[in-house]
C-alpha positions as CSV (number, residue, x, y, z in Angstrom):
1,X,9.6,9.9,-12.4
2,X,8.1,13.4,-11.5
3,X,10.0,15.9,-10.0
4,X,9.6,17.6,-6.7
5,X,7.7,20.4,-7.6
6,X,3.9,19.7,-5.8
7,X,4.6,18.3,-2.0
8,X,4.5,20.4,0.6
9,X,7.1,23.4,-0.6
10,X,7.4,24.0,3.2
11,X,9.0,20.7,3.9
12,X,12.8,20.1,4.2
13,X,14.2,18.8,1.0
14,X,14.8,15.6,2.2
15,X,11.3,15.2,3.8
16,X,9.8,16.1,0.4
17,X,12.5,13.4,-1.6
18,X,11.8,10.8,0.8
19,X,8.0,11.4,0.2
20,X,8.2,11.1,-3.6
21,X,10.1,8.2,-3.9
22,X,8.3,6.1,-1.3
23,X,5.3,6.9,-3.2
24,X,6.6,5.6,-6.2
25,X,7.9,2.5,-4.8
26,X,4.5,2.1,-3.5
27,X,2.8,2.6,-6.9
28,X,6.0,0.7,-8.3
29,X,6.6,3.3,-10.2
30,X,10.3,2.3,-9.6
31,X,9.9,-1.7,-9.4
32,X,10.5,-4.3,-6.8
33,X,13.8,-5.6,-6.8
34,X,15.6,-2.7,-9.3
35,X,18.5,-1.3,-8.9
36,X,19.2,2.1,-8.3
37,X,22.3,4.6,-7.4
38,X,22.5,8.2,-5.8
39,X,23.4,9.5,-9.1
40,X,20.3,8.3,-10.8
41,X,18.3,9.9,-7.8
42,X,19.4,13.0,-8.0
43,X,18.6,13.6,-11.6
44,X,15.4,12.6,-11.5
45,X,14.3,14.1,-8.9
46,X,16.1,17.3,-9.0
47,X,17.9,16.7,-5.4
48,X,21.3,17.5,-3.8
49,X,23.0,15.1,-2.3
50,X,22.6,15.8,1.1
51,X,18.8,15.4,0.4
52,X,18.9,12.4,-1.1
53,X,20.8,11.0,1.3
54,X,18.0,11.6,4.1
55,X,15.7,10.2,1.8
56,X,17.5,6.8,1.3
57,X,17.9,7.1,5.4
58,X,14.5,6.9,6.1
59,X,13.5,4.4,3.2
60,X,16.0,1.6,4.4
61,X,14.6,2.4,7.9
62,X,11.5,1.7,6.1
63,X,12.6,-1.5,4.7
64,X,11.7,-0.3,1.2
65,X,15.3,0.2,0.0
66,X,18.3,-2.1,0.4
67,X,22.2,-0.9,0.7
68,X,24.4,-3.0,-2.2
69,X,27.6,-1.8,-1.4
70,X,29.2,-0.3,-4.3
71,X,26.2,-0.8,-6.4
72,X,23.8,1.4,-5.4
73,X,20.7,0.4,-4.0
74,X,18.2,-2.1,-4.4
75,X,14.5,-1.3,-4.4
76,X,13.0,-4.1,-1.8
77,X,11.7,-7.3,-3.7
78,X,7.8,-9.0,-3.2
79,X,8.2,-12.2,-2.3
80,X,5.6,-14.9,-2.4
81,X,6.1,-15.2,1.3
82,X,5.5,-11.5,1.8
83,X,2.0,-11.8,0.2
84,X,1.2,-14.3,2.6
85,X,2.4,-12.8,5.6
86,X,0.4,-9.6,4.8
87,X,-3.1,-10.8,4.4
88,X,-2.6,-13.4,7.8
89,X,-1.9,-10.3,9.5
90,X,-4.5,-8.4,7.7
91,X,-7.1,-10.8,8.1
92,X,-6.5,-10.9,12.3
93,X,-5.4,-7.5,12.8
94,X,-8.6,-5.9,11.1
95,X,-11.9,-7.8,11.9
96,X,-10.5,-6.9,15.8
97,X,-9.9,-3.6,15.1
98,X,-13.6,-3.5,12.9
99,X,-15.1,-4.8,16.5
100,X,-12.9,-2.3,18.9
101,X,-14.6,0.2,16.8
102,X,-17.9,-0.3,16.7
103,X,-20.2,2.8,18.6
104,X,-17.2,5.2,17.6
105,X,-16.2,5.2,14.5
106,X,-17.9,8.1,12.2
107,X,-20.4,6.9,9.8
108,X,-20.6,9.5,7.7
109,X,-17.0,10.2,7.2
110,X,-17.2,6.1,6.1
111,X,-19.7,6.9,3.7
112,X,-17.6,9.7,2.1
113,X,-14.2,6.9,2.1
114,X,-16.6,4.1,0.7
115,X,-17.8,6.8,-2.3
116,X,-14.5,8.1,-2.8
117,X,-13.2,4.1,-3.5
118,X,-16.1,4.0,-7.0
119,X,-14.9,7.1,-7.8
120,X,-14.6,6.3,-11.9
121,X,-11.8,8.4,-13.6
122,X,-10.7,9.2,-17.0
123,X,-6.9,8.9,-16.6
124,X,-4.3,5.5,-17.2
125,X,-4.9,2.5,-15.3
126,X,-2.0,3.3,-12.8
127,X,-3.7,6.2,-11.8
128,X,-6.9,4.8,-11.6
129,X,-5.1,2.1,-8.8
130,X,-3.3,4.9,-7.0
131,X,-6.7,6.7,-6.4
132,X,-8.7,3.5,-5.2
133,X,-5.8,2.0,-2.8
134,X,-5.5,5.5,-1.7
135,X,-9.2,6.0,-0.9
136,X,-9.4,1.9,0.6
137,X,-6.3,2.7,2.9
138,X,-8.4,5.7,4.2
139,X,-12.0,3.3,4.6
140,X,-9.8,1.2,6.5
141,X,-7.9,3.2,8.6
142,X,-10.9,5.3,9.7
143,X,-12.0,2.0,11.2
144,X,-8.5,1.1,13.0
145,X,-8.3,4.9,14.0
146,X,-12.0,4.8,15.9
147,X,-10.8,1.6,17.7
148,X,-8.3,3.9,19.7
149,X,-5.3,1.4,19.9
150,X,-2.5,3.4,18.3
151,X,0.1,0.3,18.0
152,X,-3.1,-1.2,15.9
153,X,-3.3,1.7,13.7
154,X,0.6,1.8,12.8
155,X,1.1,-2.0,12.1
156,X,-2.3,-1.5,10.0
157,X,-0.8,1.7,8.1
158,X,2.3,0.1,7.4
159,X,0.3,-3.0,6.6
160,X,-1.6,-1.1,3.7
161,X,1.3,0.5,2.0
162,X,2.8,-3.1,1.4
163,X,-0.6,-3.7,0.1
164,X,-0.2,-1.1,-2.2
165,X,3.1,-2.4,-3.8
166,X,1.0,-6.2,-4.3
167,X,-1.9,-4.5,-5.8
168,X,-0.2,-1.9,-8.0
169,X,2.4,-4.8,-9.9
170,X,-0.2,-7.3,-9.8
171,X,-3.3,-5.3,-11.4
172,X,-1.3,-2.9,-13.2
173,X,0.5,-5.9,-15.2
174,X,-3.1,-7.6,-15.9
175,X,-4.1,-4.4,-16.7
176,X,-7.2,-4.6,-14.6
177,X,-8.7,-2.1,-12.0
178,X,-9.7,-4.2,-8.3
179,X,-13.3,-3.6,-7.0
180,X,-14.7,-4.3,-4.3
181,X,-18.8,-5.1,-4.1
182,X,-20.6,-4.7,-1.4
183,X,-18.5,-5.7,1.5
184,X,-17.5,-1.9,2.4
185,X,-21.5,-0.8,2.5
186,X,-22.2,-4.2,4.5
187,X,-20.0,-3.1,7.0
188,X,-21.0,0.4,7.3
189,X,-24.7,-0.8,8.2
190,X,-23.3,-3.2,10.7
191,X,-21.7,-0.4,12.0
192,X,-25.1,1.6,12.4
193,X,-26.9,-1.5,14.2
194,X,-23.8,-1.9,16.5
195,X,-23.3,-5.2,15.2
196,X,-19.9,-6.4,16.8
197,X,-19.8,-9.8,15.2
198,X,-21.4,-8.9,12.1
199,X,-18.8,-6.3,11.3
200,X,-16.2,-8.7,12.2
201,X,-17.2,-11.4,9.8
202,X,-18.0,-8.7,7.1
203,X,-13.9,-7.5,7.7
204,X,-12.8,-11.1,8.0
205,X,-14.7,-12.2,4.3
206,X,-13.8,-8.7,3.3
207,X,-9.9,-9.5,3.3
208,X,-10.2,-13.0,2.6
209,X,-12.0,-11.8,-0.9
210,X,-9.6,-9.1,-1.7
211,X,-6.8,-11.6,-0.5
212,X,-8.0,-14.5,-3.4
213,X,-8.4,-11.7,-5.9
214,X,-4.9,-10.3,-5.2
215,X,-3.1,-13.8,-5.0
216,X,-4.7,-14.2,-8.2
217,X,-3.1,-11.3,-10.2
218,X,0.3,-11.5,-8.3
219,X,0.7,-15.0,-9.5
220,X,-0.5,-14.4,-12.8
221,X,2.3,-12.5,-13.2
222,X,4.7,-14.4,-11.9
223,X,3.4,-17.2,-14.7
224,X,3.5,-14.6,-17.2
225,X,6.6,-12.5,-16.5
226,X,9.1,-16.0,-15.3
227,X,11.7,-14.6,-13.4
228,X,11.9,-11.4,-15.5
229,X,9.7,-10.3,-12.2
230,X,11.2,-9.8,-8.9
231,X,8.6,-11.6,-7.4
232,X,10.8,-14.4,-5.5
233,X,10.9,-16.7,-2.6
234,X,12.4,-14.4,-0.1
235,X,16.4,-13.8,-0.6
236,X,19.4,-15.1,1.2
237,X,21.5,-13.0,-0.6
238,X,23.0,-10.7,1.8
């Protein structure tokens, strides 16, 4: 894990802790489902314990961290279910949003997103699929941002991040980068002929393609990991 030494010097401690390691979790870095303790935390990451403490705060608030008394903490699991319930929200959520937006949303700042999503780069793989989700969650969030309903734009924020932790173990362990084709162009011209329903079935086949190519690499590796993956039907354990 990399140590605090390039986010925002300026930020408290704990704001900069709680930054790295959601990122991490995000890019599973640290995996769903492990196990982790304070102790381990602080060594890696070069914090005191106060400041790690206001990190674990705000990632249980976050639902990405789980309290196991007097073992630490448990990184929160993908379930099967969870993969569902993200793209049905997705795939309502964003083709409305796509709509509310059209005749506001900036056209060339989507051009910029849409480029900086082929951006090719000479690094690992896991880097490759920090950089793309990074640059998708912008595309998309431009949209939901230029539809001006601001509970939209949070439940679609906090929407992409779990997206993030489905793509990242599912194409990182088929060692595959996603693509999209021509879906995020298609939708920018719809957006310059103020299509409305045009851009809403572009967003709605949009997800539902990204959603059958996810699926696909998330149970691929289920099959291929068994339950070495913590990729469950959702936990009753308490």
């Amino acid at each position: 894990m990399a140590l605090l030494n390039d986010v925002g010097a300026d930020l408290p401690l704990g704001d900069i802790a709680y930054l790295r390691i959601r990122h991490d979790i995000l890019c599973c870095r640290i995996l769903p489902g492990a196990m982790i303790t304070e102790s381990e935390l602080m060594e890696n990451y070069g914090l005191g314990k106060s400041s790690c403490r206001v990190a674990l705060a705000r990632l249980s608030q976050d639902h990405l961290v789980e309290s196991r008394p007097r073992k630490g903490y448990r990184i929160a699991p993908i379930t099967v279910r969870d993969v569902e319930e993200i793209f049905s929200l997705r795939i309502q959520l964003e083709p409305f949003a796509a709509r509310l937006a059209v005749g506001k949303v900036n056209i060339a700042q989507l051009r910029e997103l849409e480029a900086a999503c082929r951006v090719e780069l000479r690094a690992p793989l896991p880097e490759q699929i920090d950089v793309f989700m990074n640059a998708n969650k912008r595309f998309h969030l431009a949209i939901a941002r230029a539809s001006g309903n601001n509970h939209l734009i949070r439940t679609l924020s906090s929407l992409m991040d779990e997206m993030s932790r489905l793509v990242a173990l599912g194409f990182n362990v088929q060692k595959t980068k996603p693509e999209i084709k021509h879906d995020h162009n298609a939708m920018i011209q719809a957006f310059i002929d103020g299509d409305a329903k045009r851009v809403e079935l572009i967003a709605r086949r949009h997800i539902e393609t990204f959603q059958a190519m996810t699926l696909e690499k998330v149970y691929a590796t289920l099959s291929r990991g068994g339950a070495v993956l913590p990729i469950l039907e959702r936990s009753t354990y308490q």
